[in-house]
ZADO-1210 file (C-alpha; in nm, 4 decimals, padded with zeros to 6 digits):
<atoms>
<atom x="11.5331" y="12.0819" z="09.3687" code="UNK" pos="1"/>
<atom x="11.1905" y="12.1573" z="09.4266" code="UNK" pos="2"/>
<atom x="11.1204" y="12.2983" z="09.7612" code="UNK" pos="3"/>
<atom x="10.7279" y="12.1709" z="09.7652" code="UNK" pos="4"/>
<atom x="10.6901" y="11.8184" z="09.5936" code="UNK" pos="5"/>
<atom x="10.4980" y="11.8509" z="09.3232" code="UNK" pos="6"/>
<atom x="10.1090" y="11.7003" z="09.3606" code="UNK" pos="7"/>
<atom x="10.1046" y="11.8470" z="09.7341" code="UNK" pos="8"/>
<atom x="09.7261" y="11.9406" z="09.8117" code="UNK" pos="9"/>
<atom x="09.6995" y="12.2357" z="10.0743" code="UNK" pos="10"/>
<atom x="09.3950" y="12.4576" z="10.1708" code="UNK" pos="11"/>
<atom x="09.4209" y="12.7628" z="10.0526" code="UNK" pos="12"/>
<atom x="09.2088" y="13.0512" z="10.2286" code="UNK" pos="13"/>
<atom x="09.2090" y="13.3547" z="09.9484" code="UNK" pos="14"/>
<atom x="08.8653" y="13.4346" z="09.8420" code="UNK" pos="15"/>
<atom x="08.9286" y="13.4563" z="09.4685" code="UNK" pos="16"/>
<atom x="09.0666" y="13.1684" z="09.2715" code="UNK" pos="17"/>
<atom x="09.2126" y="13.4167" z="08.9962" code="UNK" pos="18"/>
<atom x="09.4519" y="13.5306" z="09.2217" code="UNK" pos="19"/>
<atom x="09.5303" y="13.1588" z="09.3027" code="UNK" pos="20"/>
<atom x="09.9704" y="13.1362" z="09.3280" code="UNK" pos="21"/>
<atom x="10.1663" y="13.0627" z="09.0424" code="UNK" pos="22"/>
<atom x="10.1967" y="12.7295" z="08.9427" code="UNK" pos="23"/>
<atom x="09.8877" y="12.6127" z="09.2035" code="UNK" pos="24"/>
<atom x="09.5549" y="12.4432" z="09.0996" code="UNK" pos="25"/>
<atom x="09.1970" y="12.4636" z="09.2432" code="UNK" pos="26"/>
<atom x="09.1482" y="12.0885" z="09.3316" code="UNK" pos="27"/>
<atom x="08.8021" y="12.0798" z="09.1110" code="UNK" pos="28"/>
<atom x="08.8294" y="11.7727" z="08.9445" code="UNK" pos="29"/>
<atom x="08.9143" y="11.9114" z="08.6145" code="UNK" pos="30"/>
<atom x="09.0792" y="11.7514" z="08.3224" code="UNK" pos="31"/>
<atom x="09.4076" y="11.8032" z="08.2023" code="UNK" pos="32"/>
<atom x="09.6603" y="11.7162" z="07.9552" code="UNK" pos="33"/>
<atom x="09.9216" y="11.4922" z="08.0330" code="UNK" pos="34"/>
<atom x="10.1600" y="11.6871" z="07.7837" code="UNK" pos="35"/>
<atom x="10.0621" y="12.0125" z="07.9616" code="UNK" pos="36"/>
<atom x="10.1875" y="11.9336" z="08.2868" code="UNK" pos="37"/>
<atom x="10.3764" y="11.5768" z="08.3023" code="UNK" pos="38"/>
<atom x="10.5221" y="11.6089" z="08.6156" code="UNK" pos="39"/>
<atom x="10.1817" y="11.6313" z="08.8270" code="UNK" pos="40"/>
<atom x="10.0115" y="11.3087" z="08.5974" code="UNK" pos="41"/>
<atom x="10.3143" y="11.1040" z="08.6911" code="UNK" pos="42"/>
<atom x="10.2762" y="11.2074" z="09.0838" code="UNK" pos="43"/>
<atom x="09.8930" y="11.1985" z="09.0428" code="UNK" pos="44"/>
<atom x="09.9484" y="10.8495" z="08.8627" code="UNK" pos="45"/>
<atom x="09.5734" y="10.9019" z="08.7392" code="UNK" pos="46"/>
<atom x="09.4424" y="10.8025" z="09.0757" code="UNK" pos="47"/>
<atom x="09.1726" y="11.0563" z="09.0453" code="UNK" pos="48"/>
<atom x="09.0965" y="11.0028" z="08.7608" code="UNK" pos="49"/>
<atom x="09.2211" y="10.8929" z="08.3643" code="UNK" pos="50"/>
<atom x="08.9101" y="10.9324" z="08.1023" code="UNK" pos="51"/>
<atom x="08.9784" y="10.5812" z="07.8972" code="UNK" pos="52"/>
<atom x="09.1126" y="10.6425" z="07.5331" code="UNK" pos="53"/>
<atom x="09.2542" y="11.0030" z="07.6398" code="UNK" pos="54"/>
<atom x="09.5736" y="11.1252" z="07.7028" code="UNK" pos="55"/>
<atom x="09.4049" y="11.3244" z="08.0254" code="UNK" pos="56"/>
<atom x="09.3886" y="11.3177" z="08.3927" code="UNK" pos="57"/>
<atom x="09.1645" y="11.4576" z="08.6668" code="UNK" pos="58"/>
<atom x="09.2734" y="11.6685" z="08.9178" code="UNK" pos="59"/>
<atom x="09.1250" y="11.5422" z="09.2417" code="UNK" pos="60"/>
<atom x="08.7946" y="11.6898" z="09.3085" code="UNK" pos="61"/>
<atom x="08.7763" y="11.8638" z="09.7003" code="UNK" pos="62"/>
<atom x="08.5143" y="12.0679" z="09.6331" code="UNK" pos="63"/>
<atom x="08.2653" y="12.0077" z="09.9736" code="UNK" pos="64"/>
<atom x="08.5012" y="11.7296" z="10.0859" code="UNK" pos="65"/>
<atom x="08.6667" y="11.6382" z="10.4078" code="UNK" pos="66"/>
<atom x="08.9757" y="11.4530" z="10.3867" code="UNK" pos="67"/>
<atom x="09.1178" y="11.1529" z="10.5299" code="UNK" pos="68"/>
<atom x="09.4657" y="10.9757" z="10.5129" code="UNK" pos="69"/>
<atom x="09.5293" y="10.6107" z="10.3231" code="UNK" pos="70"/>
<atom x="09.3882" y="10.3532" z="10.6171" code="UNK" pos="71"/>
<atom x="09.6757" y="10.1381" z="10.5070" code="UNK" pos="72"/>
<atom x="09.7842" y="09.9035" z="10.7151" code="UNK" pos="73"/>
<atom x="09.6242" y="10.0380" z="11.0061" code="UNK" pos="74"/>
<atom x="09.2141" y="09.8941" z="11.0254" code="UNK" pos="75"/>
<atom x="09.1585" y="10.2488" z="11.1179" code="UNK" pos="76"/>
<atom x="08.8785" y="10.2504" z="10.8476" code="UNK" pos="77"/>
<atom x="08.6652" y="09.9195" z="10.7963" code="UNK" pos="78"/>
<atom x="08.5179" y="10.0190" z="10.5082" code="UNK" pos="79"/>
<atom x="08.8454" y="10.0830" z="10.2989" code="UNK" pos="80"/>
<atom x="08.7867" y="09.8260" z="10.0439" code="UNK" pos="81"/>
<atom x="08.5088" y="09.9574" z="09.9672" code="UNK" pos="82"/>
<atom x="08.6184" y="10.2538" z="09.8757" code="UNK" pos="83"/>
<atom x="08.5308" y="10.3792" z="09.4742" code="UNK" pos="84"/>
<atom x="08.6494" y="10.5722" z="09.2344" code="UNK" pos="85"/>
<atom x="08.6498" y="10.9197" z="09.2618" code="UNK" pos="86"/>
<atom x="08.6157" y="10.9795" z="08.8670" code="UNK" pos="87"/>
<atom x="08.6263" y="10.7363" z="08.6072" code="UNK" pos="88"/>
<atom x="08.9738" y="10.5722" z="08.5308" code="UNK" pos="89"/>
<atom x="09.0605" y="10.6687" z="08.8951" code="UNK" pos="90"/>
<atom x="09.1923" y="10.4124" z="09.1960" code="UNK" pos="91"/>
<atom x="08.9674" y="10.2430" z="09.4028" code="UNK" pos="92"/>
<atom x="09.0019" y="10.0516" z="09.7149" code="UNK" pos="93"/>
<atom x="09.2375" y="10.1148" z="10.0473" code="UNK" pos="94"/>
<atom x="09.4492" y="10.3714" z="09.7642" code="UNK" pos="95"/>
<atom x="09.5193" y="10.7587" z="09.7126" code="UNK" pos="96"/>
<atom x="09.2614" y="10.9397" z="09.5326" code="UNK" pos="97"/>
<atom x="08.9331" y="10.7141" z="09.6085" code="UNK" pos="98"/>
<atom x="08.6055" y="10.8395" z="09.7319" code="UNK" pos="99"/>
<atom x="08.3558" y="10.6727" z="10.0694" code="UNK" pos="100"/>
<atom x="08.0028" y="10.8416" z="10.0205" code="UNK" pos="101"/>
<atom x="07.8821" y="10.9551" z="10.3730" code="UNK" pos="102"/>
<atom x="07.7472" y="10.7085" z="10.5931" code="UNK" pos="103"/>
<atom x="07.6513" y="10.7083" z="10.9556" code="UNK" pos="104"/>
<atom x="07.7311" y="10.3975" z="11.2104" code="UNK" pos="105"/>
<atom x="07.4615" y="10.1455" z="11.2457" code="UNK" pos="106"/>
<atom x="07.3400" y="10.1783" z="11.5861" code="UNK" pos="107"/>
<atom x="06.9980" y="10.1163" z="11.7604" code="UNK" pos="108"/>
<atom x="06.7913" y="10.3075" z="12.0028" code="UNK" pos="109"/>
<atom x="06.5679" y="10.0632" z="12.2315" code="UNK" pos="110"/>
<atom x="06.2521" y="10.1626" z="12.3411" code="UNK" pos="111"/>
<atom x="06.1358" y="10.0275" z="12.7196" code="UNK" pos="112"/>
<atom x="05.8253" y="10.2567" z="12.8558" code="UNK" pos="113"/>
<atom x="05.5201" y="10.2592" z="12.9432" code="UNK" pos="114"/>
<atom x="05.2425" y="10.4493" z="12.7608" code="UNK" pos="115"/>
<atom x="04.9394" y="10.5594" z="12.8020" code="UNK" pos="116"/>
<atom x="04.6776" y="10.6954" z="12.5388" code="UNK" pos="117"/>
<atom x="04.3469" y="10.8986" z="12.6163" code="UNK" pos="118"/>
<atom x="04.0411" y="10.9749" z="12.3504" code="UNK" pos="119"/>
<atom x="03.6970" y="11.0903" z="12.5162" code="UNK" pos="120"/>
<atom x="03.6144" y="10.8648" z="12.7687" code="UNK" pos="121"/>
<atom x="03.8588" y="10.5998" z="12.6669" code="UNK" pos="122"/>
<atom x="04.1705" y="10.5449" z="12.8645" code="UNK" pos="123"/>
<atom x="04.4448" y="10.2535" z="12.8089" code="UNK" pos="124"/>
<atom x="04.8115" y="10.1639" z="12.9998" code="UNK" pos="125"/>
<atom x="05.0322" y="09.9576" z="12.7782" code="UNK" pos="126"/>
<atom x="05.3664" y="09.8200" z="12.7948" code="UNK" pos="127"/>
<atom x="05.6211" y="09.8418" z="12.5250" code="UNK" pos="128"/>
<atom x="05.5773" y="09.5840" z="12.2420" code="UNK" pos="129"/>
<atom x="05.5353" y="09.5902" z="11.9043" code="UNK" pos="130"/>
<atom x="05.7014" y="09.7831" z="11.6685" code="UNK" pos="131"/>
<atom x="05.8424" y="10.1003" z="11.8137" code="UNK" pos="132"/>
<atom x="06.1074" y="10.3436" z="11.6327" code="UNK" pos="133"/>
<atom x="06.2281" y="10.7224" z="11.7644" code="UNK" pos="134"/>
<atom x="06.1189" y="11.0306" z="11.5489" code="UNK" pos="135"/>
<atom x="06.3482" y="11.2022" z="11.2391" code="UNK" pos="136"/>
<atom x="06.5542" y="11.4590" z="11.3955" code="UNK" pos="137"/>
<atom x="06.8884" y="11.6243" z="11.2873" code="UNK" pos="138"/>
<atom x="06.9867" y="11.7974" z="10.9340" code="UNK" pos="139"/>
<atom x="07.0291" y="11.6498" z="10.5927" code="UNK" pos="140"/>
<atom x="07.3867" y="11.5114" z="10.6705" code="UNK" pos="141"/>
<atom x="07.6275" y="11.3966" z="10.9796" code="UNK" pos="142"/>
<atom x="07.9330" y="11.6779" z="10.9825" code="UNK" pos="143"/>
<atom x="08.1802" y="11.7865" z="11.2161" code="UNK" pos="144"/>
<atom x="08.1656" y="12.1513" z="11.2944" code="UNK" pos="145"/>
<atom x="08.3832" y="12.2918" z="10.9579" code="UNK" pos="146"/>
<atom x="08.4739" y="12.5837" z="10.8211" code="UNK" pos="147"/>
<atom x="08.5316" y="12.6539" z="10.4233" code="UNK" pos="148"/>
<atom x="08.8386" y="12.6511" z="10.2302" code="UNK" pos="149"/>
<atom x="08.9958" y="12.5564" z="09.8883" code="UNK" pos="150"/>
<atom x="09.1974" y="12.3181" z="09.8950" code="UNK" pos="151"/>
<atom x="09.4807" y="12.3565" z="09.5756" code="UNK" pos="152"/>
<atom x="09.7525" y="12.1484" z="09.4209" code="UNK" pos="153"/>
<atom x="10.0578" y="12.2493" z="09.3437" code="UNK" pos="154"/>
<atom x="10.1270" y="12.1728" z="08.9584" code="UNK" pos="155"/>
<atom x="10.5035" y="12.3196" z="08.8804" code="UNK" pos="156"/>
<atom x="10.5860" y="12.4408" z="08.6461" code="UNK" pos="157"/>
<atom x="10.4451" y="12.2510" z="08.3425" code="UNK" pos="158"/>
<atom x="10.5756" y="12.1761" z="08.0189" code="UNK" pos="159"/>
<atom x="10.9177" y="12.2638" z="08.0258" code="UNK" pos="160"/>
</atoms>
């Protein structure tokens, strides 16, 4: 028996993917054959992925990903219907394998001050009213403070 299940996804923090250990996969979303290793397309069950009219299947794809566990049962992500395929052929919904672009919370900021604008001799008070919105700040995504790693798959042995 097995001591590590095969299809179990762990990061991985060597700098060199040749050197990756035997019978591991970089999680990169490539293709393989089901023949070639038909122990991880039966655990995968093509949830990330089954190109139609092939006898393929993706490995998940981690690359610049966080993770996050199956909602299930537990409302602890709204949005988990919505969730889509993470390759074609792949599982969608509240399942294993799907993929929720980035998003950021709806919220509002409400504006309530007084201003005051000055040009030359022209001075004017006003009150808030109108249409008033906050200036662009922040980077080109929302993150978490993270830190790099590969995350790999363990494969077996293949074809036996």
């Amino acid at each position: 028996m097995d001591v590590i299940p095969v299809g179990t996804i762990m990061s991985w923090g060597g700098n060199d993917l040749s050197t990756l250990p035997k019978f591991w996969l970089h999680c990169d979303g490539s293709a393989l054959a089901d023949a070639e290793y038909p122990a991880l397309s039966t655990a995968l069950d093509g949830g990330f992925g089954r190109p139609v009219g092939t006898s393929t299947f993706n490995l998940p794809d981690l690359r610049g990903c966080f993770l996050r566990g199956v909602s299930g049962d537990s409302k602890r992500d709204p949005d988990a219907a919505d969730r889509i395929a993470l390759k074609t052929g792949g599982h969608t919904g509240n399942d294993v394998g799907t993929l929720q672009l980035d998003a950021f919370e709806s919220h509002t900021h409400p504006l309530s001050q007084i201003g005051f604008y000055s040009k030359g001799d022209y001075q004017a008070a006003f009150m808030g009213g109108g249409s008033w919105a906050t200036g662009a700040s922040g980077g080109r995504e929302t993150r978490p403070v993270n830190v790099n790693i590969y995350y790999i798959i363990y494969a077996g042995p293949g074809k036996e």
